[in-house]
C-alpha positions as CSV (number, residue, x, y, z in Angstrom):
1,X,-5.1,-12.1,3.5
2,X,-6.1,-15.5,2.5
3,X,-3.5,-18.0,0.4
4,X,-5.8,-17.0,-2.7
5,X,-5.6,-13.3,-2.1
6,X,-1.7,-13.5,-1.6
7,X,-1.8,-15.3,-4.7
8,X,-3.6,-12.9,-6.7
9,X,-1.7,-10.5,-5.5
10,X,1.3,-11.5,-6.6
11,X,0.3,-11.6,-10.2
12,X,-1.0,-8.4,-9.8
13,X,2.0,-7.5,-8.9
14,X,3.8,-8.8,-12.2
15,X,1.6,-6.3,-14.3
16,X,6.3,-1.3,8.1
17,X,9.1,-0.9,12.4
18,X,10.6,1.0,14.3
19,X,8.8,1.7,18.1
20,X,8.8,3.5,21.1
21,X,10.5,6.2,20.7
22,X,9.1,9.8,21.1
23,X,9.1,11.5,17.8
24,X,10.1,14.8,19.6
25,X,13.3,13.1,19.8
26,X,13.4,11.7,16.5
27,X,12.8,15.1,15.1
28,X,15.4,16.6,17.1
29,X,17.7,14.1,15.7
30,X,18.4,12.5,18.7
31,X,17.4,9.3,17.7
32,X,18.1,9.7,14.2
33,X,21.8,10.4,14.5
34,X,22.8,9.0,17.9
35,X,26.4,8.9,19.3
36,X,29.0,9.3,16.9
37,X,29.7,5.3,16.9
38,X,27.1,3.2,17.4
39,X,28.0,-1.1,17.6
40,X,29.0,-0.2,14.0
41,X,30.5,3.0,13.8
42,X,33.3,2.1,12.4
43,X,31.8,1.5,8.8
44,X,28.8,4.4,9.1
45,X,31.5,7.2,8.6
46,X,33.1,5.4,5.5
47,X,29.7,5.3,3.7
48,X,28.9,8.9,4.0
49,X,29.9,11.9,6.3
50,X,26.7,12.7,7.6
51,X,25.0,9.3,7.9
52,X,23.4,8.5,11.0
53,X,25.4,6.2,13.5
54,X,23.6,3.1,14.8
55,X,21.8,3.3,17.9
56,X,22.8,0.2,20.5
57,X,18.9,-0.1,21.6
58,X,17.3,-1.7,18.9
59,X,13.9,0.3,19.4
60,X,15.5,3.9,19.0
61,X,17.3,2.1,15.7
62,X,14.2,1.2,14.0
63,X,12.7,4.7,15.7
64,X,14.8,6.2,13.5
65,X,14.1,4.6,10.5
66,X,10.5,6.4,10.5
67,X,9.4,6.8,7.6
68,X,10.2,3.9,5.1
69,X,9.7,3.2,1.2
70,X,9.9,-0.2,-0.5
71,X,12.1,-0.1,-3.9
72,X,9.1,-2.4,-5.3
73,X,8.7,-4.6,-9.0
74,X,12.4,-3.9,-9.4
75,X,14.8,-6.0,-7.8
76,X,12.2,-8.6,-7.0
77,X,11.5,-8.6,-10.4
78,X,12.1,-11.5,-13.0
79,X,14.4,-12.6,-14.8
80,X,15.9,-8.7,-14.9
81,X,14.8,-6.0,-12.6
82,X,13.2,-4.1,-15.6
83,X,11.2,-6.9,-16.2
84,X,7.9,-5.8,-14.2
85,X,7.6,-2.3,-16.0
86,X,10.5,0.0,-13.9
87,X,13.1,1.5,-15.3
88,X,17.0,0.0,-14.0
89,X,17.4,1.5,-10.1
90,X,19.8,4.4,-10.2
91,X,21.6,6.6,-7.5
92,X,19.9,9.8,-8.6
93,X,16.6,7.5,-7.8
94,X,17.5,7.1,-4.5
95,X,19.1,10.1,-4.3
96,X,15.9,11.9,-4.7
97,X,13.4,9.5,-2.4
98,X,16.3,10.5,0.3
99,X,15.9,14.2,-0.5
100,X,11.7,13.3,0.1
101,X,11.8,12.4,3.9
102,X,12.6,9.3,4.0
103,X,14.8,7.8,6.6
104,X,15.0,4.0,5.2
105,X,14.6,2.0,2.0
106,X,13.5,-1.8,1.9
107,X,15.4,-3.5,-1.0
108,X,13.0,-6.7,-2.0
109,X,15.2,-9.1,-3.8
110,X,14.3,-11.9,-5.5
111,X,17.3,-14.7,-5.9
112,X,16.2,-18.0,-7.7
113,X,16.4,-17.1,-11.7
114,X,19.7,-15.4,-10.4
115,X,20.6,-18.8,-8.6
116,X,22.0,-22.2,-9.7
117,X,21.1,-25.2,-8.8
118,X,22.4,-27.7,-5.6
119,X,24.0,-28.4,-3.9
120,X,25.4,-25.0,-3.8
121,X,22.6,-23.2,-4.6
122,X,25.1,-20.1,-5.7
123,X,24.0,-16.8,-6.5
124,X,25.6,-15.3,-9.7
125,X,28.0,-13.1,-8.6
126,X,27.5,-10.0,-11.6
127,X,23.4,-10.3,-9.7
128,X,24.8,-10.1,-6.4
129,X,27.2,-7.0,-7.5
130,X,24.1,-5.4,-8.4
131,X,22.3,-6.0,-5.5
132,X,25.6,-4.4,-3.6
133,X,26.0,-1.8,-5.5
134,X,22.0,-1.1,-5.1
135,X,22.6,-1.3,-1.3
136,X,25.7,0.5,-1.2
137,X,24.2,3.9,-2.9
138,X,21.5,3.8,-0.4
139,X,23.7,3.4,2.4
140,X,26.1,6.2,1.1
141,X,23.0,8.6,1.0
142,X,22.4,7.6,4.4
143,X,19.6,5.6,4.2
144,X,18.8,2.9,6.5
145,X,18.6,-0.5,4.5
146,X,16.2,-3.6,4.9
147,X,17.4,-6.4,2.6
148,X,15.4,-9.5,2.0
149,X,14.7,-12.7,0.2
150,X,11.8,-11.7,-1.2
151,X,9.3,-14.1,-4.0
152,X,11.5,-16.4,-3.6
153,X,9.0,-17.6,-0.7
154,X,6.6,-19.0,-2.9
155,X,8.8,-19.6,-6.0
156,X,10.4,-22.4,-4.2
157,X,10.4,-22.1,-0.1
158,X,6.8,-22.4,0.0
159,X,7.5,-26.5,-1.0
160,X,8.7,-27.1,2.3
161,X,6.3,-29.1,3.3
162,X,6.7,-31.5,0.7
163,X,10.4,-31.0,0.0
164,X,11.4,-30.3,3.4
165,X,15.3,-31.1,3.6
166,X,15.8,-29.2,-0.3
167,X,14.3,-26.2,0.9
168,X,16.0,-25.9,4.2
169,X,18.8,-26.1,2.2
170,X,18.5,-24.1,-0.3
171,X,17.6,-21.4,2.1
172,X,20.5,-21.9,4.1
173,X,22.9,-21.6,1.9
174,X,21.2,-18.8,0.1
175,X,21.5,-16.9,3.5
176,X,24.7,-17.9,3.7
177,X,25.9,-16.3,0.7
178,X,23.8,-13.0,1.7
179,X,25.4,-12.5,4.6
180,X,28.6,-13.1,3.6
181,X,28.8,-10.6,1.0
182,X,27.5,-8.1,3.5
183,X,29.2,-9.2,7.0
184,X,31.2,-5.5,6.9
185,X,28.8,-3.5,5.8
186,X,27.2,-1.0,8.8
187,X,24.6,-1.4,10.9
188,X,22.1,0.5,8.9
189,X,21.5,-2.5,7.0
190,X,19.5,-4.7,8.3
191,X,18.0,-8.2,7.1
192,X,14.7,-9.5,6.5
193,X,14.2,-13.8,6.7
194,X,12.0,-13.9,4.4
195,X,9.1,-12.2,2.5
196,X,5.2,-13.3,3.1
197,X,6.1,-17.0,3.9
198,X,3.8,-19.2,2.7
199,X,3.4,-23.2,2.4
200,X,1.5,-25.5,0.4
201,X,-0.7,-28.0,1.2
202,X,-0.2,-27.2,5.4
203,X,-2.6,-26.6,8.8
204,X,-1.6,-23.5,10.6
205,X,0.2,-25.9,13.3
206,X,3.0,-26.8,10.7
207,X,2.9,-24.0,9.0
208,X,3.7,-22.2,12.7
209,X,6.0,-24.9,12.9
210,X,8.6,-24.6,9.8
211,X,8.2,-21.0,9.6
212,X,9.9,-21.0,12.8
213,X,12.4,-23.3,11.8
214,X,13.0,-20.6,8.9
215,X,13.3,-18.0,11.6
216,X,16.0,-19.6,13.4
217,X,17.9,-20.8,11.0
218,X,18.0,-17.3,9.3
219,X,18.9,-16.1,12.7
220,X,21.6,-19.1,13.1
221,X,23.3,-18.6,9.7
222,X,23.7,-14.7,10.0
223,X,25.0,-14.4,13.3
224,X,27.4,-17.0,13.2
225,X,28.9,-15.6,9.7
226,X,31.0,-12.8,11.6
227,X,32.2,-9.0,10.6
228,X,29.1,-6.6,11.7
229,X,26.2,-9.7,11.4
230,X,27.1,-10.4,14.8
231,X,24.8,-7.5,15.9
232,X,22.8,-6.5,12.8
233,X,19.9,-5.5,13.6
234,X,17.5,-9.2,12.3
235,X,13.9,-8.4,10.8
236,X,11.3,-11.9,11.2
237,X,7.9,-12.0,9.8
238,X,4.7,-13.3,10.9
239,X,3.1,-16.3,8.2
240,X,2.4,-13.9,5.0
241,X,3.2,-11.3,6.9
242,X,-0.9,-11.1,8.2
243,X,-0.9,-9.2,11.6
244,X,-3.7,-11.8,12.5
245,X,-3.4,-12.3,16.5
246,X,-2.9,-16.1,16.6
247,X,0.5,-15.1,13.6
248,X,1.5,-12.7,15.7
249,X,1.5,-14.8,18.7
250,X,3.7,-17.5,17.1
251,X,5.7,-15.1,16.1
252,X,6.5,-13.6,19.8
253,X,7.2,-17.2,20.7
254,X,9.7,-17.6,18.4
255,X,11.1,-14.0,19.3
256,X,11.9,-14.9,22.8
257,X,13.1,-18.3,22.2
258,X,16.2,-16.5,20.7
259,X,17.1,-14.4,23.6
260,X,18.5,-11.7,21.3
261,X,17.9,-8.0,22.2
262,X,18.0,-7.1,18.3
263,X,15.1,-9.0,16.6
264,X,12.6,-7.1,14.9
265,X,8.7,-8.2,14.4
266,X,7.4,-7.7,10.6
267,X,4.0,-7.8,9.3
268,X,2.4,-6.1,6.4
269,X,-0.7,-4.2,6.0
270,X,-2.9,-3.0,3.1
271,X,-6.1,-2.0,4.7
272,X,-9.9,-3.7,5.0
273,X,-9.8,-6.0,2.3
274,X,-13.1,-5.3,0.9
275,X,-12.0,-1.2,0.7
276,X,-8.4,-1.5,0.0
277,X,-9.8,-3.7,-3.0
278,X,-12.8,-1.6,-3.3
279,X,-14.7,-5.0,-3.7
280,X,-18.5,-5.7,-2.3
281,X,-19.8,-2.4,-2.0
282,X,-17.4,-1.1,0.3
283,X,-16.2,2.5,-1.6
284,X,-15.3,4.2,1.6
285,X,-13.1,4.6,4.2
286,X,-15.7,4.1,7.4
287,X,-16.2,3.0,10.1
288,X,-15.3,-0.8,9.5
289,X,-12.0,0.0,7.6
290,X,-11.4,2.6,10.6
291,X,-11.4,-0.2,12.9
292,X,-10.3,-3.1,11.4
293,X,-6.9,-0.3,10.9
294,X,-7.1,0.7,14.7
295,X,-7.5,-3.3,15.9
296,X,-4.3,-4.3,13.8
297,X,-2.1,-1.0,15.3
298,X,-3.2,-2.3,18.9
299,X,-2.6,-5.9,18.4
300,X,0.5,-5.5,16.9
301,X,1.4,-2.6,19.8
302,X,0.3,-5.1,22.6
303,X,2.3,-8.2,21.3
304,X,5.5,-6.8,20.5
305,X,6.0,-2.9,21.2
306,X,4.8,-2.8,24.5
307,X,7.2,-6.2,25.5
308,X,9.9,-4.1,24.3
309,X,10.3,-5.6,20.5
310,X,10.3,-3.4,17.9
311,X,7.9,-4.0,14.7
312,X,7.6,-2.5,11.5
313,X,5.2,-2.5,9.0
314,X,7.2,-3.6,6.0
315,X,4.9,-3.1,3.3
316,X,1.7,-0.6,3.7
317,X,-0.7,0.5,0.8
318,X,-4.2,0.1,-1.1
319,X,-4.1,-3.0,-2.9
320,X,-6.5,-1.1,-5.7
321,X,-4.4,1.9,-6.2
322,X,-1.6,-1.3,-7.5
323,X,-3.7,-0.7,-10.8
324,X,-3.5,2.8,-11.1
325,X,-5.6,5.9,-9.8
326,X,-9.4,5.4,-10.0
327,X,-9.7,1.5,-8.3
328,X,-9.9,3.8,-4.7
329,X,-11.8,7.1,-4.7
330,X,-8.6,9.5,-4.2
331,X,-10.3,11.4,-1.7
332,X,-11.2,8.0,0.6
333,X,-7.7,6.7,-0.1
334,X,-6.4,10.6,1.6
335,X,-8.3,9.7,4.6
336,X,-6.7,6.1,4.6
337,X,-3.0,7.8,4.2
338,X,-3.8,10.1,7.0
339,X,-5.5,7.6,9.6
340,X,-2.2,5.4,8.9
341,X,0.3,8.1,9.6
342,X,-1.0,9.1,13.0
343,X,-2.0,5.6,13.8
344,X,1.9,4.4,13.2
345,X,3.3,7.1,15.2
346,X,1.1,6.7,18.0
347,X,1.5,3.1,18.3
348,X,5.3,3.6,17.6
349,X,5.6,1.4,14.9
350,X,8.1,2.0,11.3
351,X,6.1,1.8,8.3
352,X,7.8,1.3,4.8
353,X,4.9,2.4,1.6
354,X,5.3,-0.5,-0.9
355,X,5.8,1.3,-4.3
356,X,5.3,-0.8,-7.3
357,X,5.7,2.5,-9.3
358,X,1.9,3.4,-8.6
359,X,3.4,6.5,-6.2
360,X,6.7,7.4,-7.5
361,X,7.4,7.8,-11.1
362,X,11.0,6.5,-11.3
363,X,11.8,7.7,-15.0
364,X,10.6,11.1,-14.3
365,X,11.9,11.2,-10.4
366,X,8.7,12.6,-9.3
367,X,5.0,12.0,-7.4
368,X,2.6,10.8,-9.8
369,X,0.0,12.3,-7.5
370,X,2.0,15.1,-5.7
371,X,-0.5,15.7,-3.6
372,X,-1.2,12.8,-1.9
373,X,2.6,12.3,-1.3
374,X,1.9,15.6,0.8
375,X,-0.7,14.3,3.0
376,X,1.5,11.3,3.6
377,X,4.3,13.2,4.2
378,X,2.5,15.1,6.3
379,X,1.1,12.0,8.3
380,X,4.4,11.4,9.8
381,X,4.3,14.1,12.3
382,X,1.1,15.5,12.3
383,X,-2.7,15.2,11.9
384,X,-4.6,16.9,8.9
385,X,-8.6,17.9,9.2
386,X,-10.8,15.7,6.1
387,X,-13.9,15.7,5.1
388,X,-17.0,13.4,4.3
389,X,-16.4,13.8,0.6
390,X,-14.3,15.8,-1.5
391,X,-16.6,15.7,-4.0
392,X,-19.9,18.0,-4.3
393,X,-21.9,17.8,-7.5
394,X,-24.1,20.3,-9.0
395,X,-26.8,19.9,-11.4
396,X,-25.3,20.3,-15.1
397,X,-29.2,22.1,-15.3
398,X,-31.9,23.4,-13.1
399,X,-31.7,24.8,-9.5
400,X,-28.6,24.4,-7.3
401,X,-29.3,23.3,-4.0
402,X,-27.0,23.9,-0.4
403,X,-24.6,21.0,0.0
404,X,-23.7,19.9,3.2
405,X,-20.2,17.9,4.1
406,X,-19.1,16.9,7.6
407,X,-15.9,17.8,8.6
408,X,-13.5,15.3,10.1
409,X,-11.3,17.6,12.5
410,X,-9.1,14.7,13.7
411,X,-7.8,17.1,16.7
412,X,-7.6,20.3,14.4
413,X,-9.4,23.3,14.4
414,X,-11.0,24.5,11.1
415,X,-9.2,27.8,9.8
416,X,-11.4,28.7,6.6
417,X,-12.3,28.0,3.0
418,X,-10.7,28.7,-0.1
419,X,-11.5,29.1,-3.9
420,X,-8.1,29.5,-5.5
421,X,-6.5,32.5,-3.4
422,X,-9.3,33.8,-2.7
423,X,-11.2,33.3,0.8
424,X,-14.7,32.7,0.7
425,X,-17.0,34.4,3.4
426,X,-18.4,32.8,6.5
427,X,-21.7,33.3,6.4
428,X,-22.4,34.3,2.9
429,X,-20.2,31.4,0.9
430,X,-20.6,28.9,3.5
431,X,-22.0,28.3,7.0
432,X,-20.1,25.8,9.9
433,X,-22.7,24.3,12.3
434,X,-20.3,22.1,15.3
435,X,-18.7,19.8,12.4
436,X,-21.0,20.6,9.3
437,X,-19.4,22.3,6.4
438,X,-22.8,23.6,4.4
439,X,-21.6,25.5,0.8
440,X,-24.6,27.5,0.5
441,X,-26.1,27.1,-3.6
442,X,-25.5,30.8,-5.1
443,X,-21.5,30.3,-3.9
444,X,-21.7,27.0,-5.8
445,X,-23.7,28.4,-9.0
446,X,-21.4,31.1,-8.6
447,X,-18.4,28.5,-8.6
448,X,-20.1,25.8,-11.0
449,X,-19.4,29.1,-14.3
450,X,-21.5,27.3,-17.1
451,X,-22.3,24.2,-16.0
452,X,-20.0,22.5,-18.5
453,X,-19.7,18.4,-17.2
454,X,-16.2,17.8,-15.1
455,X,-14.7,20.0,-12.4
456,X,-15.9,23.2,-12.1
457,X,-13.4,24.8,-8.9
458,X,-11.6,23.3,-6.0
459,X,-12.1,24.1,-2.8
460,X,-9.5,23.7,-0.2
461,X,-11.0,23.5,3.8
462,X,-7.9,25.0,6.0
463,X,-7.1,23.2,9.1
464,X,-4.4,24.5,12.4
465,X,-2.4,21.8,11.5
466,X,-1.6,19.5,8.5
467,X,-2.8,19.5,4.7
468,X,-5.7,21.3,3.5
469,X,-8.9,19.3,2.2
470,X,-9.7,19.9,-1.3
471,X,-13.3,19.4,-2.6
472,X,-14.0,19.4,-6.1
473,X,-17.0,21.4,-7.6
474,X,-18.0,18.8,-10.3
475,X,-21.1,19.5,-12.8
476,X,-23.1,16.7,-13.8
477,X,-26.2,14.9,-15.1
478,X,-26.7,11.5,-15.5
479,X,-24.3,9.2,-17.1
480,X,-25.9,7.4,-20.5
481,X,-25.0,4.3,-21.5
482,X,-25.5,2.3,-25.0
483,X,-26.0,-0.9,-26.6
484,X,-22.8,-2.7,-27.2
485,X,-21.7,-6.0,-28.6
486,X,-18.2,-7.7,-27.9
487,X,-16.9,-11.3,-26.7
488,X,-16.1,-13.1,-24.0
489,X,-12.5,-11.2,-24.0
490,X,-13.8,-7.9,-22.7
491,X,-16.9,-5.9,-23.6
492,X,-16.6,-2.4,-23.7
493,X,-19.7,-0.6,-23.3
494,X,-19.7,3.5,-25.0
495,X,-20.6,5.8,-22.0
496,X,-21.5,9.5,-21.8
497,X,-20.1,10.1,-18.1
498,X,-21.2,13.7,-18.5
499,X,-19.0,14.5,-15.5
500,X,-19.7,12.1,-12.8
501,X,-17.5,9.7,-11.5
502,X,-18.1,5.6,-11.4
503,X,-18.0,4.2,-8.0
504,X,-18.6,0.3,-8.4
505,X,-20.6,-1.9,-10.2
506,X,-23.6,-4.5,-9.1
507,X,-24.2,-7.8,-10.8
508,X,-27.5,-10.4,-10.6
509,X,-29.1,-12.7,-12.6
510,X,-32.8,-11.7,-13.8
511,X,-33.4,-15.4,-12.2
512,X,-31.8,-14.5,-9.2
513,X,-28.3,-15.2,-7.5
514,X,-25.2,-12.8,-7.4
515,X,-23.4,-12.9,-10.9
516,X,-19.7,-12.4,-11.3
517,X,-16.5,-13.9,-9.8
518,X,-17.9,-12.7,-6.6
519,X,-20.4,-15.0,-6.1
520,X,-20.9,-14.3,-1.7
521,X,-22.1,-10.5,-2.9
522,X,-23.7,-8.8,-5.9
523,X,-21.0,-5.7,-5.6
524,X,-17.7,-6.7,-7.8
525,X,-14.4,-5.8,-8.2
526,X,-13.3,-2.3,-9.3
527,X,-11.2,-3.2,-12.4
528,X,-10.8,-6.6,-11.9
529,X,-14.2,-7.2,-13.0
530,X,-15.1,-4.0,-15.0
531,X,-13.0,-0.7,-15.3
532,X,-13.9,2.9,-16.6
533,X,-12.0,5.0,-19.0
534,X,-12.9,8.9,-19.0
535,X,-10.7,9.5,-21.9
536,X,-12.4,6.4,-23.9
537,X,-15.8,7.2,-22.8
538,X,-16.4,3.5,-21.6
539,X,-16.8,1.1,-19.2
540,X,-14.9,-1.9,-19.9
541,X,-16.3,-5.6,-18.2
542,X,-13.6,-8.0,-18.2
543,X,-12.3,-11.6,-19.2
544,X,-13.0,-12.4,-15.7
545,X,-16.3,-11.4,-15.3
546,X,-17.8,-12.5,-18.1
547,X,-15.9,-15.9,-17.9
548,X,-17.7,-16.3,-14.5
549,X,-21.2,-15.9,-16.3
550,X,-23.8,-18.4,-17.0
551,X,-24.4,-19.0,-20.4
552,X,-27.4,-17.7,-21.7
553,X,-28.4,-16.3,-18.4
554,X,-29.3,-12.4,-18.6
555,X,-27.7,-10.3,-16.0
556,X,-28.8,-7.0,-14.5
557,X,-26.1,-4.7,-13.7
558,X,-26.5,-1.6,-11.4
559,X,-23.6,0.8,-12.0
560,X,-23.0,3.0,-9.1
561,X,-21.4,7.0,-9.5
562,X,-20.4,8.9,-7.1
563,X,-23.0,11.6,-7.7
564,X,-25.5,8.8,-6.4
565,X,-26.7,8.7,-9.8
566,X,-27.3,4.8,-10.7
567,X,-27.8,3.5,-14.0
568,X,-29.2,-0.2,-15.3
569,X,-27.5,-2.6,-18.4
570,X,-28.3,-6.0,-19.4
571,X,-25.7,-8.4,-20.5
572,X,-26.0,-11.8,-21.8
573,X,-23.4,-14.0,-23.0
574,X,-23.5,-16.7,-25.8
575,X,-20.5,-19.0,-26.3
576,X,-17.9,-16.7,-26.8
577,X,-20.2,-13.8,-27.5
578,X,-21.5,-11.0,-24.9
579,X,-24.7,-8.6,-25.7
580,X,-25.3,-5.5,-23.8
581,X,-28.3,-3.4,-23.5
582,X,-29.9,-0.8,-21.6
583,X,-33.5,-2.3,-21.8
């Protein structure tokens, strides 16, 4: 990501690796539990009976770490670790993301409103007790740990360039403190320098440059602070964490300058910008996003895994799901969560899912969406068979026609279709042609009951391995939208969905030129520049897009559904007041 997408990020926010290894042997526990005493064995056993001991070979370690989640918008959270929305971190909490699958937890931590100022730069000690006591219940359901400095990076270390000497210091000593207060702790914990490093005002030659001075002074300060830091496993970023070649690369240089067998190589990755984002056009997950995800795997495989370095992906996601279901088509985002899983194990890589409490409701201690937790679940030893779609839309009137979806077998064989328990008939429900699904039109009148607009029946295509692919039988006509009048703060214009599904939104003048914050394509951003609401039968366009418009300037806009229905509106803003119309 560019410095303005990180930065947009992180206010966004305010609203993954271990390699090598063959996962027969992680399943088996061989990797996962190793020798009874590992470098640090003798603080494993203290923390709980059957945690895993610490392998010596820092690839089978971060092997066995697979899979990873990121305790997100809670302790890097300010000023108080409720303040971003989640509730106060509890051991039932981790307690039950244990009893999910997961092998590790990354505990972001943001220091500096917890912090005084120099020259000691001391942490308060009831924040650092929390942090502890954080770390310690994850250790005692044993969890593997990755403890960082987290926004700290651009709260205050990204000023380096300017403030060089202040920051160095201020990171030292913050280290300092860090790994002082966990020099005995076991080997499962692990430290991360620092979060996304970024610097103002820099070229990519200093930035390469004082990020490596951060590097080895992180490494410096920790190893020479004694008790089990001596050979704790050390986790170092590329800049922003971007798995960019040239990052990487500096990043590898830095890694063998410190001769030290357990370093660990960090980047982060949130998927094709434009579809993680679901920004110019780009709805899907195809072939683009498929590659840009395979090109990112290899490099990241070539630089580090294959030389024997072991990398995790310490932060994976969708950047639109940050906002909530809907900003990424759910079935598109399955395909993503899929294509991830086998891609980290087959490039033996850790991954750790950044959960800003999107995924895992922490009040309720359960999946907001169960299901895609199960095809990410199931991602981490397996492949599951998907589809083109997993949506098919039927007429709300008139004659039904065959649909035809093309099956993405991913290694699988297809086992069958299913309405509910029931097994549909090859042949007369449905026909398979090599890798096309075809649901003939009497099984989906049959399915599609009266017609009534929404979801009519889900379908579930059974593979030989992995999840079943659900498709949704959805009537529909064609969405109607009305004349609206608001101001420059949001316009909400009243829409008749009638059971389809909005898929993104085009913007131009009537004089020509793309019009929105967008300005390089006519295709804005899902919810950042205009948002649906099913419930509240509206589309909503936001402060941001309609800031970005000329003044007095009519604008066409194409809204895009999922049905491949599209539907035209006007809007014209005047001062601080917007007019919408559908002629």
């Amino acid at each position: 990501m560019t410095a303005r997408q990180q930065a947009a990020r992180h206010r966004r926010r305010r609203l993954g690796l271990v390699v090598g290894a063959p996962l027969a042997l992680i399943a088996a526990g061989v990797l996962a539990y190793g020798t009874e005493f590992g470098p640090f064995g003798d603080g494993s056993r203290s923390q709980a009976a059957a945690a895993p001991a610490v392998s010596d070979d820092a690839m089978a370690q971060v092997a066995a770490m697979q899979p990873g989640w990121n305790l997100g918008n809670s302790l890097d959270a300010g000023p108080d670790e409720t303040s971003w929305g989640q509730p106060r971190t509890t051991k039932a909490m981790l307690d039950k993301i244990r009893s999910q699958g997961f092998r590790s937890i990354r505990i972001p931590v943001t220091w500096s409103d917890h912090q005084q100022s120099a020259p000691g730069y001391a942490i308060d000690k009831a924040y650092m007790s929390r942090v502890k006591q954080v770390v310690d219940w994850a250790l005692a359901d044993g969890l593997y740990v990755m403890l960082n400095i987290h926004h700290d990076s651009w709260k205050w270390a990204s000023k380096m360039p300017a403030d060089h000497d202040t920051v160095l210091a201020r990171y030292k000593a913050t280290w300092t403190q860090i790994a002082g207060t966990f020099r005995n702790e076991p080997g499962r914990l692990t430290f991360e320098s620092i979060n996304e490093p970024t610097f103002e005002s820099s070229d990519d030659s200093l930035k390469a440059k004082l990020l490596n001075e951060l590097n080895t002074s992180f490494h410096d300060v920790v190893r020479k602070s004694g008790g089990n830091n001596a050979k704790r496993l050390l986790v170092l970023p590329t800049m922003v964490d971007t798995p960019d070649q040239a990052l990487m690369d500096n990043l590898a240089t830095t890694v063998k300058s410190l001769r030290d067998p357990r370093l660990v190589a960090s980047v982060h990755y949130y998927g094709y910008w434009p579809f993680s984002t679901n920004l110019a056009g780009s709805t899907r997950f195809d072939a683009a996003a498929r590659s840009d995800m395979a090109k990112v795997f290899k490099r990241a495989h070539d630089t580090f895994v294959a030389k024997g370095v072991p990398v995790v992906f310490g932060e994976y996601g969708v950047l639109g799901y940050d906002f909530g279901p809907g900003g990424v088509e759910r079935g598109e985002m399955l395909k993503y969560f899929e294509a991830f899983g086998n891609a980290a194990r087959t490039n033996g890589v850790t991954s750790f899912l950044w959960d800003n409490g999107a995924f895992f409701d922490r009040s309720k201690l359960r999946w907001k969406d169960a299901g895609l937790f199960r095809q990410m679940r199931s991602s981490w030893t397996t492949r599951s068979g998907t589809a083109s779609s997993d949506l098919v839309f039927v007429p709300r009137s008139g004659a039904v026609q065959d649909r035809t979806l093309t099956l993405n077998l991913n290694g699988t064989t297809f086992k069958g279709l299913k309405a509910g328990s029931a097994t549909l008939a090859k042949g007369r429900d449905y026909a398979l042609s090599g890798n096309r699904l075809t649901l003939k039109a009497a099984t989906l009148t049959r399915l599609a009951g009266d017609r009534a607009p929404g979801v009519r029946a889900t379908l579930q295509a059974e593979f030989s391995t992995g999840v079943p692919w659900q498709i949704r039988v959805i009537s529909n006509s064609t969405p109607v939208l009305s004349n609206a009048t608001g101001t420059t703060g949001s316009l909400r214009i009243p829409t008749q969905f009638r059971g389809d599904l909005l898929a993104t939104m085009e913007s131009t003048y009537a004089d020509g030129g793309n019009a929105g914050p967008l300005d390089w394509t006519p295709y804005q951003q899902f919810t950042k520049a205009f948002s649906p609401s099913y419930t509240g039968n509206g589309i909503t366009l936001t402060r941001d897009f309609l800031d970005s418009l000329r003044d007095g300037a009519r604008v066409n806009l194409t809204f895009h559904f999922w049905s491949g229905a599209k539907v035209t509106y006007h809007v014209t803003k005047s001062g601080g007041a917007v007019v919408g119309t559908t002629s």
